[in-house]
N, C-alpha and C positions, 0 to 999 in steps of 0.2 A: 504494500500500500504506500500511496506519495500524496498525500494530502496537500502537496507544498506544488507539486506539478499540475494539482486537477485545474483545470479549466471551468468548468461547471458551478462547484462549490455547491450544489444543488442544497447539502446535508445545512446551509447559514436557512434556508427558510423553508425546512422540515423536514427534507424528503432525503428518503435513505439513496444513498450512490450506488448499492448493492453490490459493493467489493467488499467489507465489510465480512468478518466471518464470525460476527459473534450474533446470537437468537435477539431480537432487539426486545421482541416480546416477554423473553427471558427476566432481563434486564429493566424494562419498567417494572417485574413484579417486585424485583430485589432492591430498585428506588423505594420502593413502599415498605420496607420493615421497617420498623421503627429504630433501630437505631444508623440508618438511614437518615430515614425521613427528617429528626432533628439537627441533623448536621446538612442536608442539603436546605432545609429551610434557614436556620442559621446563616449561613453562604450567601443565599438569595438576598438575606436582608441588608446585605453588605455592598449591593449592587444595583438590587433592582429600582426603581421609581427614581433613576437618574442620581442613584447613588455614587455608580461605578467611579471612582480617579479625586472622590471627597473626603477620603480618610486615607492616613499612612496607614502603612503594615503595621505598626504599633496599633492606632488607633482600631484598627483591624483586628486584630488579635483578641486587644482590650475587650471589643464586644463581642467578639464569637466566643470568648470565653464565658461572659458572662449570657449570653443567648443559651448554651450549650450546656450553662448550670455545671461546668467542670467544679468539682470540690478541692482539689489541688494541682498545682499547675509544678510543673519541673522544667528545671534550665538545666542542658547539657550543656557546657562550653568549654571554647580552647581559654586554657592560661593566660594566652595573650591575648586576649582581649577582657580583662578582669575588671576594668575599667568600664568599659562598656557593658558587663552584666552585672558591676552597681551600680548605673544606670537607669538598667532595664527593673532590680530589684526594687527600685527605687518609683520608679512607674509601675508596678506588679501591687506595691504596700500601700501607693497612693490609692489606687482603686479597690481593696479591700480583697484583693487574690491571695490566698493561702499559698505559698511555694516553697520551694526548696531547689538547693544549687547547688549543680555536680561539677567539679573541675574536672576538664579530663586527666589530669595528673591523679587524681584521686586513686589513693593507695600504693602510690610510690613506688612503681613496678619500675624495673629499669628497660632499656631497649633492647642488651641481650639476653632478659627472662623472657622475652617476648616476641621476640624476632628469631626463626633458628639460624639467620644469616647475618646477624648483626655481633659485634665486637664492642660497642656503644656500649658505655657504663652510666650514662645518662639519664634521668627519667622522661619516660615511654610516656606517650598518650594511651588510655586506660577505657576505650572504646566500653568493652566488655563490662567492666567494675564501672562506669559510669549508668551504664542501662542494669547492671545488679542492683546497684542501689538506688536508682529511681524508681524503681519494680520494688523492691522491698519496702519502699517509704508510703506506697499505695499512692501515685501520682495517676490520674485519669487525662493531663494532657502535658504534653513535653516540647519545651523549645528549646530548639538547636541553634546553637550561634556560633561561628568558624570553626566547626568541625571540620579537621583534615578529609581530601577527600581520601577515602578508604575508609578511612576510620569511623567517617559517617557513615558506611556502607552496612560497616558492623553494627556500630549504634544501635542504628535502625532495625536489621533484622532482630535483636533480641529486645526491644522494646515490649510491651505488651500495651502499655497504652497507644492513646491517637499522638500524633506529633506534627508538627508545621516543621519547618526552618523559616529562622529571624534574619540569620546572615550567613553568605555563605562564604568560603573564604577564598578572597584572591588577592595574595597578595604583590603583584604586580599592577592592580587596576584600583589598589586601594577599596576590595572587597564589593567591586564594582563588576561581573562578570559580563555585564550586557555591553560595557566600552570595546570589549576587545570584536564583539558584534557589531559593530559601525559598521555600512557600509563602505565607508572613508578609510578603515584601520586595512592592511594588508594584512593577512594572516601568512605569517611563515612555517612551511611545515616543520613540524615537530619531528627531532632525532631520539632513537631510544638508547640508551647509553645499555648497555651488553652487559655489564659489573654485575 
């Protein structure tokens, strides 16, 4: 499928393109469970009646948090930006969100308990022990802010709450990854180093 090549676009005002290989019929019954239907109503209300591009992602958050009735919200984050998630903690307490906040350094692993090809005595970002103890603290929503990619990979898979990301990290673009999508910026291919 190449959504980005169609010509058509027929699916912007209703109508299935019938490349498509998933039951669509399916698919609205599974819109309608309920814990669905409170997250996609939530969503809605963040957009629709000429909402869309009136609230930042904070401000965003702020209320689908509170729309969604979450009862404890969790922050995964890198180290570096510790600044930035008391910040965010700081806009979290103002609005009366119960949280809790996981550094990824949490628990002190080093890089070679953790890496079996690393020599690094350093401490490790702690993907795994971040999503244990946010899972153990009983968090029902979780935000992510410059988590290394990979590590957010992990994060994520052993989550068991819902999760957004707040920030993602690039640090060449100053955590900006849509600049290096200009269509002005030349993109130069990428070499894989062999090590």
């Amino acid at each position: 499928m190449d959504c980005i090549a169609c010509s058509k676009k027929i699916c912007r005002v209703g109508e299935s393109c019938s490349v498509e290989t998933f039951d669509g019929d399916e698919l609205k019954n599974e819109y309608h469970l309920d814990e669905n239907q409170k997250i996609i109503q939530a969503a809605a209300a963040l957009v629709d009646d000429g909402r869309a591009g009136s609230l930042s992602r904070i401000q965003e958050i702020i209320e689908f948090i509170q729309r969604v009735e979450y009862k404890k919200v969790g922050l995964a984050y890198c180290y570096g930006m510790e600044e930035t998630a008391k910040n965010l903690k700081n806009i979290l307490r103002e609005n009366n969100i119960r949280s809790s906040y996981v550094s990824c350094a949490v628990g002190g692993l080093k890089q070679d308990e953790v890496n079996d090809k690393s020599c690094i005595h350093n401490v490790s970002c702690n993907p795994l022990g971040q999503a244990a103890q946010l899972n153990s603290e009983g968090v029902d929503f979780v935000l992510i802010m410059g988590i290394c990619l990979g590590h957010d990979i992990i994060l994520q898979r052993n989550l068991k709450p819902d999760y957004t990301t707040v920030i993602v990290k690039d640090r060449v673009y100053n955590h900006n990854p849509l600049r290096e999508l200009s269509p002005k910026q030349f993109i130069k291919p990428i070499e894989i180093s062999q090590n």
